[in-house]
LOVOTOR-233993 format. One record per residue: residue in one letter; residue number from 1; x negated, y negated, z of N, C-alpha, C, O in turn. Coordinates in steps of 0.001 Angstrom, whole numbers, plus 500000, padded with zeros to 6 digits. Each point is the difference from the previous one (the first is absolute). Layout:
REM LOVOTOR-233993
 residuo num    n_x    n_y    n_z   ca_x   ca_y   ca_z    c_x    c_y    c_z    o_x    o_y    o_z
       A NUM      X      Y      Z      X      Y      Z      X      Y      Z      X      Y      Z
...
//
This chain:
REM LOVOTOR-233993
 residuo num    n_x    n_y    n_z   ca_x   ca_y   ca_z    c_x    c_y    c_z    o_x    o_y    o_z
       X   1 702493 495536 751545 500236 501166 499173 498984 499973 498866 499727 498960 499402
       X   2 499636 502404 500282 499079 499732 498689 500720 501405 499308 500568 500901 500616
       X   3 499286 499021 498364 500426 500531 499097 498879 500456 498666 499669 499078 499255
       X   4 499746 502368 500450 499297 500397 499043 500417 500936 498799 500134 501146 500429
       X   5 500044 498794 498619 500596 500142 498453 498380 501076 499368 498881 499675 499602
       X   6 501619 501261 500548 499050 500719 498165 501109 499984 499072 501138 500427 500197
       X   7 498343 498973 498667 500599 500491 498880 499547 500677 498851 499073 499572 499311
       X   8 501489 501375 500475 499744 501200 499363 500817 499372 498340 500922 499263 499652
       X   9 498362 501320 499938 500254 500629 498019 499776 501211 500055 498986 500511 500474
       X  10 502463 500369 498778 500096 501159 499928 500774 500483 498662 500815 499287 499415
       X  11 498872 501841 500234 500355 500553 498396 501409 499958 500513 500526 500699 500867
       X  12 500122 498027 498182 501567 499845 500192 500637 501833 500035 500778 500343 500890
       X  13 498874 500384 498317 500476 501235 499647 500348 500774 501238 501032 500628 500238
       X  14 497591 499148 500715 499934 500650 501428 500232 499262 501034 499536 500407 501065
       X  15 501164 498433 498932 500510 499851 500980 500588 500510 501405 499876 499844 501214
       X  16 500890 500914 497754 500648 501333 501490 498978 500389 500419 499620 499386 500997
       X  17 499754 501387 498665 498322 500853 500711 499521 498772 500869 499970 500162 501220
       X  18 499754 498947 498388 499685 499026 501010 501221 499517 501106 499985 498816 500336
       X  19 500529 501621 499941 501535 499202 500843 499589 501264 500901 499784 499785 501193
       X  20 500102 501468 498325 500111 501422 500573 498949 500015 500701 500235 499969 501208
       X  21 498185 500084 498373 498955 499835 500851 500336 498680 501195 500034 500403 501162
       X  22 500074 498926 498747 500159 498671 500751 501051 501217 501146 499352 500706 500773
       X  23 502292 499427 499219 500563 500558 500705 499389 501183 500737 500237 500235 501185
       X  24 498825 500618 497912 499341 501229 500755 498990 499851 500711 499677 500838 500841
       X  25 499669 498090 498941 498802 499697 500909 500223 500043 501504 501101 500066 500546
       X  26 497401 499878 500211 500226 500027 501543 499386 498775 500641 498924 499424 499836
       X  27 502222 500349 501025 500002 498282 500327 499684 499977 501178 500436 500838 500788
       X  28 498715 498166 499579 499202 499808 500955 500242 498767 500836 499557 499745 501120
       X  29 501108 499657 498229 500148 498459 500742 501225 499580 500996 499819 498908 500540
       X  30 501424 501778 499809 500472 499628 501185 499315 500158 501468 500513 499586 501040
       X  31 498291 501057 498864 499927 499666 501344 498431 498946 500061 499069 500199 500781
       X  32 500976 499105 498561 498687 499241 499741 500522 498566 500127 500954 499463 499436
       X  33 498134 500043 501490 500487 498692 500600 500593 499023 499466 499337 499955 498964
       X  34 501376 499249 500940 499975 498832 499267 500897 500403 498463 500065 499118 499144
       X  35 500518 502083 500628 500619 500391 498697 501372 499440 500422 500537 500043 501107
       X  36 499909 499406 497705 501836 499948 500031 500543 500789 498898 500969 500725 500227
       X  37 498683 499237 498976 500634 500750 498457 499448 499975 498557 499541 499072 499335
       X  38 500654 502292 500377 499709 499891 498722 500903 500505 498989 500929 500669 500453
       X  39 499029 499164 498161 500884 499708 498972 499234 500523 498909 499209 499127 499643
       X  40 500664 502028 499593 499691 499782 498324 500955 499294 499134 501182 500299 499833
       X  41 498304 498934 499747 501156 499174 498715 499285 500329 498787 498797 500257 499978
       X  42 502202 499727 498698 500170 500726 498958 500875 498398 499249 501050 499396 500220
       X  43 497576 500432 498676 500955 498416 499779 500562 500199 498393 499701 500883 499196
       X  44 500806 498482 500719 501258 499683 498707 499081 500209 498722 500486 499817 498884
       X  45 497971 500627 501296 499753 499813 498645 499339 501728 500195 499470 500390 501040
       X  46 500639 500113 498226 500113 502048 499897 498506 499783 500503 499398 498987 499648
       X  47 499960 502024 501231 498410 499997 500315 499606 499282 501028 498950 500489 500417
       X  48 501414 498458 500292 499923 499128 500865 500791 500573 501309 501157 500372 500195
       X  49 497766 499532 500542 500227 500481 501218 498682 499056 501419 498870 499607 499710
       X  50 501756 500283 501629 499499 499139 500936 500230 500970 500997 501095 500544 500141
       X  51 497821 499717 500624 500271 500481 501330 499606 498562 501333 498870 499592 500265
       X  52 502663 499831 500457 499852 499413 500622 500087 500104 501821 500984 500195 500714
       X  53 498089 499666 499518 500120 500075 501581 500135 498853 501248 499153 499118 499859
       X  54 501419 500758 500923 500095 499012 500483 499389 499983 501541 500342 500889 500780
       X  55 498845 498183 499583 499234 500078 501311 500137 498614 501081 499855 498877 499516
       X  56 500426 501289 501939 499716 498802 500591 499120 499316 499592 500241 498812 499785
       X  57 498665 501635 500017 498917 498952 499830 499164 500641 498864 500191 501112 499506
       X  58 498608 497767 500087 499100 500780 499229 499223 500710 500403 499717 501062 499447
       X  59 499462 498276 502211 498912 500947 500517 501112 501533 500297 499336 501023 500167
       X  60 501909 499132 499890 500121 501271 500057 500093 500922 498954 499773 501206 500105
       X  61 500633 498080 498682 499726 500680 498700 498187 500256 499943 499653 501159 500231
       X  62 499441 498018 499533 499089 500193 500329 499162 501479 501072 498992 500686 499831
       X  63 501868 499267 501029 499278 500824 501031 500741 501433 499308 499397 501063 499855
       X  64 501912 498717 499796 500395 501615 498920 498978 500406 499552 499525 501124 500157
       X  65 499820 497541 498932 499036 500738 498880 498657 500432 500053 499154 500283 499152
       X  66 500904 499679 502600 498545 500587 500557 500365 501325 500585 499025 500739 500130
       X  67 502053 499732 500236 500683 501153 500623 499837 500961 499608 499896 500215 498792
       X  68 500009 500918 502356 500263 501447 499381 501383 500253 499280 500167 500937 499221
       X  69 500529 498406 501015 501625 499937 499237 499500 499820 498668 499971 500921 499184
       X  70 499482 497464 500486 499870 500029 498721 499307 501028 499145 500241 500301 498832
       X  71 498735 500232 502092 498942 500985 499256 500788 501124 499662 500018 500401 498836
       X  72 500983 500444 502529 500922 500845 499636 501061 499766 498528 500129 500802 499076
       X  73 500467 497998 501057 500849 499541 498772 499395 499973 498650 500781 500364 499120
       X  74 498440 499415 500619 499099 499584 498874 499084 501221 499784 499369 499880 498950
       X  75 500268 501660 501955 499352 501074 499457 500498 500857 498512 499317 500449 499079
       X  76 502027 499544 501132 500984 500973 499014 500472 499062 499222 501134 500163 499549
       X  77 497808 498143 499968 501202 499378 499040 499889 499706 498307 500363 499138 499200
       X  78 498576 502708 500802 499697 499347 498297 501633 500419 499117 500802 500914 500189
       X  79 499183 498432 499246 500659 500008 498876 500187 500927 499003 498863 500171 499560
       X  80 501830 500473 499871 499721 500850 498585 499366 499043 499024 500017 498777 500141
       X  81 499325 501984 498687 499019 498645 499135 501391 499718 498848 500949 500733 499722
       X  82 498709 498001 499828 500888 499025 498921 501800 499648 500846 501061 499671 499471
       X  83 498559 500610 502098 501778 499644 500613 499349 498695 499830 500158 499586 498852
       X  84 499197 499663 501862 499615 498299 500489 498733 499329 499188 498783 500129 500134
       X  85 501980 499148 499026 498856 499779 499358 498905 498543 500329 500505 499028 500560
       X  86 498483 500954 499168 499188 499282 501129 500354 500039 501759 500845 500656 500611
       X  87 498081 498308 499901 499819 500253 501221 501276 499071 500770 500327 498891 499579
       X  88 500159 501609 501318 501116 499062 501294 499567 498793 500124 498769 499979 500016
       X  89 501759 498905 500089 499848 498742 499986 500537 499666 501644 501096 500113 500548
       X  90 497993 499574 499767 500654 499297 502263 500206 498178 499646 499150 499232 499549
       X  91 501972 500539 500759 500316 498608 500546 499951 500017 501232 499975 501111 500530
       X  92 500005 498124 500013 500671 500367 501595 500572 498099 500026 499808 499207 499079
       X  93 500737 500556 501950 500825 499022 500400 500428 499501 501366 500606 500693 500818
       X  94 498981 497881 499385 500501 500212 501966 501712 498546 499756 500167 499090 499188
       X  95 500392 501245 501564 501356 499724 500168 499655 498919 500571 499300 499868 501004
       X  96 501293 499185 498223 500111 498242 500507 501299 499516 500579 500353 498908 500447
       X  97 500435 502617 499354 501433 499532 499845 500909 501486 500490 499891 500944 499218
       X  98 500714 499203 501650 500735 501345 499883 501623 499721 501176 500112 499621 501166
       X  99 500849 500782 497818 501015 500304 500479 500598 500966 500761 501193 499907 500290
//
């Protein structure tokens, strides 16, 4: 299992606007190989926000991010200006361990 994290900083104020774009957007990834799930999380401190996705593997996260999917997902994803402040931060992570 690999697992990849953006985390976002966003004007605590607009939060909602950001929860709302995220829900209205057009999603591309159930039928793209290797996807299991994804999750926006919204963490305990106001402004903090993670979009997490979860993948069999990395080369299939990887191969997303060469896709016409990804290119489709990522055409319509600017932002209004002062919602996110600085740029998305990517962790990603491979599973040593899963229940």
């Amino acid at each position: 299992m690999f697992i990849a994290m953006n985390h976002f900083d966003v004007d605590p104020a607009r939060g909602e606007e950001f929860e709302r774009i995220w829900r209205e957007r057009e999603r591309h990834l159930d039928a793209v190989p290797g996807f299991v799930r994804f999750a926006l999380l919204r963490g305990d401190e106001p402004g903090r926000y993670a979009s997490h996705s979860t993948w069999e593997s990395r080369a299939a996260f990887e191969a997303w991010t060469r896709s016409d999917a990804f290119r489709k997902a990522h055409a319509h994803a600017r932002t209004p200006a002062g919602l996110v402040t600085g740029h998305p931060r990517l962790e990603t992570w491979e599973a040593v361990l899963a229940e």
